[in-house]
C-alpha positions in Angstrom: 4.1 65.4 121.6 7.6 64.8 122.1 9.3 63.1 124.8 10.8 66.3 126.5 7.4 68.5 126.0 5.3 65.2 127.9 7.7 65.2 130.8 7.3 68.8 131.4 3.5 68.3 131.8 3.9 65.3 134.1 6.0 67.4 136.1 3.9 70.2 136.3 0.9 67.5 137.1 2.9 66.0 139.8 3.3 69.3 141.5 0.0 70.1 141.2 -1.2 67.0 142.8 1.1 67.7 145.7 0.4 71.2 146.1 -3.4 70.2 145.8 -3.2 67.8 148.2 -1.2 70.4 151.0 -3.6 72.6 150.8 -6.4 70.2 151.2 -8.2 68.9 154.3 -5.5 65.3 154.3 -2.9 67.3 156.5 -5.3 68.5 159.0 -6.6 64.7 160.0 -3.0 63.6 160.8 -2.5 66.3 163.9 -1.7 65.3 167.6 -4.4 66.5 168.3 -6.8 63.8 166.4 -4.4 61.2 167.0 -5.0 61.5 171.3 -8.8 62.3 170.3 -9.5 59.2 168.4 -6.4 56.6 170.2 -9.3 55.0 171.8 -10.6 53.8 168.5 -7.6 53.2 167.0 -6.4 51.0 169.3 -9.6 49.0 168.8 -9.0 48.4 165.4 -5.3 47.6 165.6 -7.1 44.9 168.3 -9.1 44.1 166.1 -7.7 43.8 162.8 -4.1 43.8 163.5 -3.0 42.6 160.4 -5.3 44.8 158.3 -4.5 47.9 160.5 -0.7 47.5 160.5 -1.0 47.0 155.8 -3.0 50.2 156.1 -0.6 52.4 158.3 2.1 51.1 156.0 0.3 52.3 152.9 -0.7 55.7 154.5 3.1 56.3 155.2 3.7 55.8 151.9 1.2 58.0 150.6 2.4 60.5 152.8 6.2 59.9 151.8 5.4 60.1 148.4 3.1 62.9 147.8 5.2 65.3 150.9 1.7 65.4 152.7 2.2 66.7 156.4 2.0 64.7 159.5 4.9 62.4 159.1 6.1 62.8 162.7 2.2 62.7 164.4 1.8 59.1 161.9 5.2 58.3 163.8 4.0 58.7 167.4 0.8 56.6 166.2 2.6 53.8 164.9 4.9 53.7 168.2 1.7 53.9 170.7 -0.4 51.5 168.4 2.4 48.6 167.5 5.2 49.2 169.9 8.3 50.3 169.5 10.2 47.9 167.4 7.2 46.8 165.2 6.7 50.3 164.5 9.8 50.7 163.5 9.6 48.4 160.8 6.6 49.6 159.2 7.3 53.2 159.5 10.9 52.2 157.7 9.2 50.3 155.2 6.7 53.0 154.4 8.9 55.8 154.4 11.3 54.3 152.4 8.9 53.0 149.3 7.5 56.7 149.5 11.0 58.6 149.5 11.9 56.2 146.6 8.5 56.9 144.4 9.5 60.7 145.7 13.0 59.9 144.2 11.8 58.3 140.8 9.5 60.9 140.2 11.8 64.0 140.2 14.7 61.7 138.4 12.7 60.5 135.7 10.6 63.7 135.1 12.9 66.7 135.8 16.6 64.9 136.8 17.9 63.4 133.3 16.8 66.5 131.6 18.9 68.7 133.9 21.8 65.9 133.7 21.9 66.0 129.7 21.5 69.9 129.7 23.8 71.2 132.0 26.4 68.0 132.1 29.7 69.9 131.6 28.2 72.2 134.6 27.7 69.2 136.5 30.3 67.0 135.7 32.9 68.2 139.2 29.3 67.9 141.2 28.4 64.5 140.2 32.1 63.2 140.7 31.6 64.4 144.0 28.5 62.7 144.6 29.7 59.5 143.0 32.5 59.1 145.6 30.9 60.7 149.1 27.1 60.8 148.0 25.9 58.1 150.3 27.7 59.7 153.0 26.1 63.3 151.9 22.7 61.3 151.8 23.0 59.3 155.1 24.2 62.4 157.1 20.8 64.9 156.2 18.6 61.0 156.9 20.4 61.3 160.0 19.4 64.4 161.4 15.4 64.6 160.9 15.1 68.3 160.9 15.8 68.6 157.7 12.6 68.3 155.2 12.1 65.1 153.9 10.4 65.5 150.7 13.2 68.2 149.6 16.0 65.6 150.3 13.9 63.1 147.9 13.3 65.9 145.2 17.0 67.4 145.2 18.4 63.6 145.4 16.2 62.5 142.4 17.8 65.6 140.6 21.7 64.2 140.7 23.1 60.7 139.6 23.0 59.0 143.0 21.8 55.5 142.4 18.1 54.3 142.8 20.3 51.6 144.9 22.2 54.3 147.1 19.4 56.7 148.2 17.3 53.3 149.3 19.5 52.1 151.7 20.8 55.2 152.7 16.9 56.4 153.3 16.0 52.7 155.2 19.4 53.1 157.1 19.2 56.7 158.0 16.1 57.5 159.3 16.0 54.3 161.9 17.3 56.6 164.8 14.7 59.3 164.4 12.0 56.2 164.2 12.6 55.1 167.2 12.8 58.1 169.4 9.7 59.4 168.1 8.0 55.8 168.1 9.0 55.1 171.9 8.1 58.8 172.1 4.4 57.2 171.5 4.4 55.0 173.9 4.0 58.0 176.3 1.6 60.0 174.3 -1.0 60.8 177.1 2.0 62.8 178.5 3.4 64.6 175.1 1.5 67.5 174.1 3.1 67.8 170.6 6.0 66.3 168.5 8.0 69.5 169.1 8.7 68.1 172.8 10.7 65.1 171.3 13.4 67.0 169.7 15.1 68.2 173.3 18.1 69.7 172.9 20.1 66.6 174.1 18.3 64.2 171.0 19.2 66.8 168.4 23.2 66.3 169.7 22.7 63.0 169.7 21.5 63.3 165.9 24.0 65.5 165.0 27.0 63.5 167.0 25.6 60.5 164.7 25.8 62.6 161.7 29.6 64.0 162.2 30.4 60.4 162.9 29.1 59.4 159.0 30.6 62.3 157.2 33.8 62.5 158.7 35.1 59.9 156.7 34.4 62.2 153.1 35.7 65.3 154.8 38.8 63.8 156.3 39.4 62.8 152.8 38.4 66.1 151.0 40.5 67.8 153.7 43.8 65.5 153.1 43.3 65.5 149.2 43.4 69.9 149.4 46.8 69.3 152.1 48.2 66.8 149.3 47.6 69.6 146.5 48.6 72.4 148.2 52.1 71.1 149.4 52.5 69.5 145.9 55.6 71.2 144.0 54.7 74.1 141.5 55.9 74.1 138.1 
């Protein structure tokens, strides 16, 4: 079996692991609902075991990440109403970001350099593009969390932005939306789903945050197509 041919079966594997575990009963247990049914509990064990709770949630959110399993947003408000708002914080950004980057590896190493070496004339004006704005590309969608997080991981894993690059930009990016929805959890008796975090006014906020990191690429695409057109012909 040749290189290529096992690649292709890993992928199709991987895929089948995720869409297994979709459509399994793992995304049901991480609802709202559960999560106010069983606080009680939960708080218990964080009380507990804090140490051993707060490792556990951490590997759960990377499980999640990894593997695109629903409930990001409920394990979110959990970690917010279980830890606080800042220690939450930190394990939610450590978890999501191992995940994304497994995520990452996964469709780089078994789908991404095969596309590259294929198509890499086709690519070649996309990838210059994404070697001189990419982080900005990648911190604006971090930025603004209504965009799905497993396709930003699969798509990014597909280009030549660095391991390096899509790390920080992941840990950096998603630390807004974290805290929102964590604080969001420290009022959970009075949320009755995630949807009533993202008011109008937090989603401006996002996207204000997001304009502010990719001006600086399209100021610079914009004055780059000024400098061309009012260059001389001939």
């Amino acid at each position: 079996m040749n290189k290529q041919t096992r690649n292709v079966l890993l992928l199709v594997v991987f895929i089948a692991v995720i869409i297994a575990v979709r459509l399994s009963s793992l995304g049901s247990l991480l609802t709202f609902e559960n999560l106010k049914q069983h606080r009680e509990e939960l708080v218990a064990l964080v009380r507990d075991h804090y140490a051993l709770s707060a490792g556990l949630f951490v590997l759960l959110y990377i499980v999640v990440m990894a593997l695109s399993i629903p409930g990001a947003a409920v394990l979110t408000l959990a970690g917010g109403f279980l830890y606080n708002t800042a220690p939450a914080t930190l394990y939610v950004n450590l978890g999501a970001t191992t995940g994304a980057v497994l995520a990452f590896l996964s469709a780089r190493y078994l789908l991404g350099r095969h596309l590259q070496e294929k198509y890499q004339a086709h690519l070649d004006g996309f990838n210059r593009e994404m070697e001189a704005s990419g982080a900005r590309y990648l911190l604006t969608l971090r930025l603004i969390p209504v965009f799905p997080f497993f396709l930003i991981n699969f798509l990014s894993g597909l280009t030549k932005v660095p391991l390096k690059t899509f790390a920080w930009t992941t840990s950096l990016g998603i630390i807004p939306g974290t805290i929102v929805f964590a604080y969001a959890g420290r009022q959970i008796g009075s949320i009755n789903s995630p949807a009533e975090i993202l008011s109008t006014n937090v989603i401006l906020a996002f996207l204000l945050l997001a304009c502010f990191a990719l001006f600086p690429a399209l100021f610079k695409r914009i004055k780059a197509a000024r400098k061309k057109s009012g260059s001389p012909k001939g």
